[in-house]
NUPAVO-467786 format. One line per field, with one value per atom (N, C-alpha, C): atom name; residue in three letters; x, y, z; residue number from 1. Coordinates in Angstrom, 2 decimals. Layout:
% NUPAVO-467786
a: CA|...
r: ALA|...
X: X|...
Y: Y|...
Z: Z|...
k: NUM|...
***
This chain:
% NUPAVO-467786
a: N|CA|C|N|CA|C|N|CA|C|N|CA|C|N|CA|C|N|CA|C|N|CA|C|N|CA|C|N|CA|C|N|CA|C|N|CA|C|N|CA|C|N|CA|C|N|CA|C|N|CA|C|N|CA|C|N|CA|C|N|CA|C|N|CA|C|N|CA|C|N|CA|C|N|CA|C|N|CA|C|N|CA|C|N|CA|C|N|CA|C|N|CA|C|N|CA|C|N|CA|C|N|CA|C|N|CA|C|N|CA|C|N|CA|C|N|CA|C|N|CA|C|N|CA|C|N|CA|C|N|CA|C|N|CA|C|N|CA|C|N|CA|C|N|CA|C|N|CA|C|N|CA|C|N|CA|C|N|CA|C|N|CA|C|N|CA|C|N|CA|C|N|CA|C|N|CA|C|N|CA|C|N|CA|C|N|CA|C|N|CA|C|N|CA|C|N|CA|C|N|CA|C|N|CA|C|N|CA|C|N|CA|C|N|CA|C|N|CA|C|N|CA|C|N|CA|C|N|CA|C|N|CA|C|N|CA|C|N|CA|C|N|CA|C|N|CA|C|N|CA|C|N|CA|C|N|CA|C|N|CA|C|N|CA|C|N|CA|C|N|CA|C|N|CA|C|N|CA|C|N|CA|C|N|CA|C
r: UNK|UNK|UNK|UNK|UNK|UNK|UNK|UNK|UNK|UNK|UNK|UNK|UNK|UNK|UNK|UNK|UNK|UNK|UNK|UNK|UNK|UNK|UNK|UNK|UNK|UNK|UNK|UNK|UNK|UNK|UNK|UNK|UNK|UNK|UNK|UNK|UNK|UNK|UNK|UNK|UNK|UNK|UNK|UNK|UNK|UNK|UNK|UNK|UNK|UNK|UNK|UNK|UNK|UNK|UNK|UNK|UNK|UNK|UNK|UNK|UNK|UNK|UNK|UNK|UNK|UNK|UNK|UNK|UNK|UNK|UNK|UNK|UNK|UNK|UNK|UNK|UNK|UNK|UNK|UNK|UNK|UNK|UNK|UNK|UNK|UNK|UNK|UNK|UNK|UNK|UNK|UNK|UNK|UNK|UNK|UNK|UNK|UNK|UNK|UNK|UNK|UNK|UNK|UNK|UNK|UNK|UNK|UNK|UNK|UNK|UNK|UNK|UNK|UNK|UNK|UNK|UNK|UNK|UNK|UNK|UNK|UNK|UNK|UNK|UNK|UNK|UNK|UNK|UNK|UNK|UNK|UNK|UNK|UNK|UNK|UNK|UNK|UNK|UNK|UNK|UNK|UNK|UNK|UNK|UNK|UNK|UNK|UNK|UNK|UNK|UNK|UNK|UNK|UNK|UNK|UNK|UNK|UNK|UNK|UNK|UNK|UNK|UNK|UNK|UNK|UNK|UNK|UNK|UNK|UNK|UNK|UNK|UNK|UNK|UNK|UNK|UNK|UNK|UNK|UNK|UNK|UNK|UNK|UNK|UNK|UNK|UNK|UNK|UNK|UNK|UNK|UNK|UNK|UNK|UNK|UNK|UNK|UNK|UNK|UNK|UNK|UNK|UNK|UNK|UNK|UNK|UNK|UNK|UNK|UNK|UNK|UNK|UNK|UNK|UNK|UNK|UNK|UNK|UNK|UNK|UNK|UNK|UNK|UNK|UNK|UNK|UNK|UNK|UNK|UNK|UNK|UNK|UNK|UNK|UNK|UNK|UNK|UNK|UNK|UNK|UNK|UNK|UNK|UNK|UNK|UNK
X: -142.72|-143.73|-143.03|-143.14|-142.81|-143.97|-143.70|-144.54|-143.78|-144.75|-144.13|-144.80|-144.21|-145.24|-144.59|-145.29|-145.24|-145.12|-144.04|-143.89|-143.15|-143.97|-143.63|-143.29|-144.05|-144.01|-142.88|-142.05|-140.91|-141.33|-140.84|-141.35|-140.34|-140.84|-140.46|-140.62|-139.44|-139.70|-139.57|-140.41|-139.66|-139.76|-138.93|-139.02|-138.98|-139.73|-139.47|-139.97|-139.57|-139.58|-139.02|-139.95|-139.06|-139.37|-138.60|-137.64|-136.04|-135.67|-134.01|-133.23|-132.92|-132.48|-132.91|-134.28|-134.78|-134.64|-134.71|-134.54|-132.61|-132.07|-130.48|-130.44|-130.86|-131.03|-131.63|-132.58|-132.96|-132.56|-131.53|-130.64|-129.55|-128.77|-127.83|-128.27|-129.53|-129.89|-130.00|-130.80|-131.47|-129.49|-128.51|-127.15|-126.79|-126.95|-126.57|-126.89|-127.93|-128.67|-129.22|-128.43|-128.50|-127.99|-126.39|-125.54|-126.90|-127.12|-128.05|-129.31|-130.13|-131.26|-130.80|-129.80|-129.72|-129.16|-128.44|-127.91|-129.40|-130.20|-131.47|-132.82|-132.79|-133.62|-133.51|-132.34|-131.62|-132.33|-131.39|-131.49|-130.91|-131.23|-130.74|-130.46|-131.19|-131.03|-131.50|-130.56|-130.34|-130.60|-131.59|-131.79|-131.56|-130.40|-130.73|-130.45|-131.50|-132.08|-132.16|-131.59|-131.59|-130.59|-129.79|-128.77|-127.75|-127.03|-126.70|-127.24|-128.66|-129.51|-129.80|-129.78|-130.21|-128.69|-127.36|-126.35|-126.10|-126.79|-126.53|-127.43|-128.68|-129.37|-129.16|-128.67|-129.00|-127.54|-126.33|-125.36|-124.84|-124.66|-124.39|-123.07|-122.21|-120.91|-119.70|-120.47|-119.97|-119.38|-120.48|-119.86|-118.92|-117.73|-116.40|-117.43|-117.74|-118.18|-119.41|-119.84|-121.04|-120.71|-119.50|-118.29|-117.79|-117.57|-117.17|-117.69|-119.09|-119.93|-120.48|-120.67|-121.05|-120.08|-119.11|-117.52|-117.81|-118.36|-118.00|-119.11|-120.63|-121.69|-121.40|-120.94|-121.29|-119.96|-118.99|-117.77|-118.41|-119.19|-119.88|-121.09|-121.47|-122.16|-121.84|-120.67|-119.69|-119.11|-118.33|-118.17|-119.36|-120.25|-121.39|-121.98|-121.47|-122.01|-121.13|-119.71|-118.08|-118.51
Y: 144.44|145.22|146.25|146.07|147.18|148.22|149.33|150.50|151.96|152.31|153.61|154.27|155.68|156.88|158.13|158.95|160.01|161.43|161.80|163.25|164.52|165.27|166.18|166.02|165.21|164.13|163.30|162.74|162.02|160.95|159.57|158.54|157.99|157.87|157.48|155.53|155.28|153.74|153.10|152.26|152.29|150.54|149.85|148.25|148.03|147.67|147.35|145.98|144.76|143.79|143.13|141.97|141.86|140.22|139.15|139.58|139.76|140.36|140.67|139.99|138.51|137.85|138.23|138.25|138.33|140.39|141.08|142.58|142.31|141.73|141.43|140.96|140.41|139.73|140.91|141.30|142.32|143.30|144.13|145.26|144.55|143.70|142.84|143.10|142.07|142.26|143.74|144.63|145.84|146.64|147.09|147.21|146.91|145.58|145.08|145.47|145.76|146.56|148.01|148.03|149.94|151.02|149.89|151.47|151.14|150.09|150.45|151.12|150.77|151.88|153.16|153.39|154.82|155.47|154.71|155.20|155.39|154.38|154.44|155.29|155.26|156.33|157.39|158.13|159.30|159.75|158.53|158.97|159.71|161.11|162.11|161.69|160.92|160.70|159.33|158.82|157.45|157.71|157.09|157.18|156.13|155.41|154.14|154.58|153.68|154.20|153.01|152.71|151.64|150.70|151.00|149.39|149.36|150.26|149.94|149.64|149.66|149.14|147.41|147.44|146.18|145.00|145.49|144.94|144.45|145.94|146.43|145.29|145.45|143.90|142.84|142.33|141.11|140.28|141.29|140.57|141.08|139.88|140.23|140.09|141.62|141.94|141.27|140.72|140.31|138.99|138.01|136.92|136.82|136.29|137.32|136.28|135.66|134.71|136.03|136.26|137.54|138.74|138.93|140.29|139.88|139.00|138.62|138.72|138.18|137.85|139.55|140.35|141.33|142.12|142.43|142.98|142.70|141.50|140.40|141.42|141.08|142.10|143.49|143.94|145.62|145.57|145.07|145.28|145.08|144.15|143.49|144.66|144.93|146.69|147.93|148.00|149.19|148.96|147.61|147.38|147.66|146.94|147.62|148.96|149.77|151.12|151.80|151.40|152.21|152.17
Z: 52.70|52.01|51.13|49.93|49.11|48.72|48.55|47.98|47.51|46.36|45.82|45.79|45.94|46.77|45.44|44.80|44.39|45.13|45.16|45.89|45.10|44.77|43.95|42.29|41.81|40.71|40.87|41.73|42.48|42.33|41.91|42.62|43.51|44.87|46.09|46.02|46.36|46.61|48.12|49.08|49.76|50.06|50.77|51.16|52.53|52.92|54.86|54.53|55.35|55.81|57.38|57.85|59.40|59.13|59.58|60.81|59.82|60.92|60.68|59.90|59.86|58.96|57.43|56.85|55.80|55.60|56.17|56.10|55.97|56.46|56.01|54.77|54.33|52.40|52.19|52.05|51.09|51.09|52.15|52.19|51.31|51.66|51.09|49.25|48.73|47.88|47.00|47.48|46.98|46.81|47.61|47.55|46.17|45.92|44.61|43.56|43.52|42.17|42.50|43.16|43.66|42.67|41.99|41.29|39.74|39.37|37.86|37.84|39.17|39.39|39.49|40.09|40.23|39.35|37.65|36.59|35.90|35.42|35.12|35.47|36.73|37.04|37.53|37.30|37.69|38.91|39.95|41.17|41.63|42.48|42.91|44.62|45.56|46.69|46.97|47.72|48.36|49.50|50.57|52.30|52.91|53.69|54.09|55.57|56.17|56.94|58.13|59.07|60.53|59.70|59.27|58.90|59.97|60.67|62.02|63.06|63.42|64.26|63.94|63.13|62.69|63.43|62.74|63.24|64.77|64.98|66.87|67.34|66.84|67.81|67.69|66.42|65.93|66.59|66.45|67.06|68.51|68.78|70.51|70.35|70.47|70.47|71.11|72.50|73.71|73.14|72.20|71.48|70.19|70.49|69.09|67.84|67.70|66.43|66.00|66.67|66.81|66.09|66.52|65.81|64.58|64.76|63.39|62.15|62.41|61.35|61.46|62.59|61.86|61.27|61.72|60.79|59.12|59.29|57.67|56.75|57.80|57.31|56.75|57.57|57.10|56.37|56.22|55.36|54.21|53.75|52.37|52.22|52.98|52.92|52.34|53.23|52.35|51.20|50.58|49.66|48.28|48.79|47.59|47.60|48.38|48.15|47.78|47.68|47.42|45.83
k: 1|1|1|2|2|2|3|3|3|4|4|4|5|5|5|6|6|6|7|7|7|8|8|8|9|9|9|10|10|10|11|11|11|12|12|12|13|13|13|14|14|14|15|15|15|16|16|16|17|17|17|18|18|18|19|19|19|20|20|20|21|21|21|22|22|22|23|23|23|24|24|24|25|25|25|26|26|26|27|27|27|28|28|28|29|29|29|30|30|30|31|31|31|32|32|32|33|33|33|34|34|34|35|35|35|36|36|36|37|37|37|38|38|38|39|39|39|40|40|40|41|41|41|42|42|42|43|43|43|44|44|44|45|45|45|46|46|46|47|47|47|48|48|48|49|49|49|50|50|50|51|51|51|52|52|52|53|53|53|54|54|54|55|55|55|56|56|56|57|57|57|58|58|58|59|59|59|60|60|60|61|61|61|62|62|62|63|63|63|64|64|64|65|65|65|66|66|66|67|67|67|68|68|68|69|69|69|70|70|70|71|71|71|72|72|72|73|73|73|74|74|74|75|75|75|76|76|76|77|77|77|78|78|78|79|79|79|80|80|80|81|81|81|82|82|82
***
């Protein structure tokens, strides 16, 4: 579900989607075109908000193929926000 909210003549954007797999693409996705929105619409604040929760459930640590792929995840995370 996307929606935009006006706050203080602000426009607020926000995206939630479930299940987890598809909220992983669209964090993945939205990352990608993060640095031109925020040159364009002179974004002052970025909130991201449960992307380590998301990791924490989805992979079961205990399994290394599990670690792996999330290592792989959030490395490709940080890379697009560096």
């Amino acid at each position: 579900m996307k929606s935009l909210a006006q706050v203080d003549n602000k426009s607020i954007f926000t995206e939630t989607a479930l299940p987890a797999n598809l909220l992983r693409n669209i964090i993945v996705c939205r990352l990608q075109r993060l640095e031109e929105e925020v040159i364009s619409k002179r974004v002052k604040l970025i909130i991201l908000d449960s992307v380590a929760s998301l990791v924490r459930k989805e992979f079961d640590s205990r399994v290394s193929r599990n670690l792996n792929e999330r290592t792989a995840l959030l490395s490709k995370e940080a890379a697009i926000l560096k």
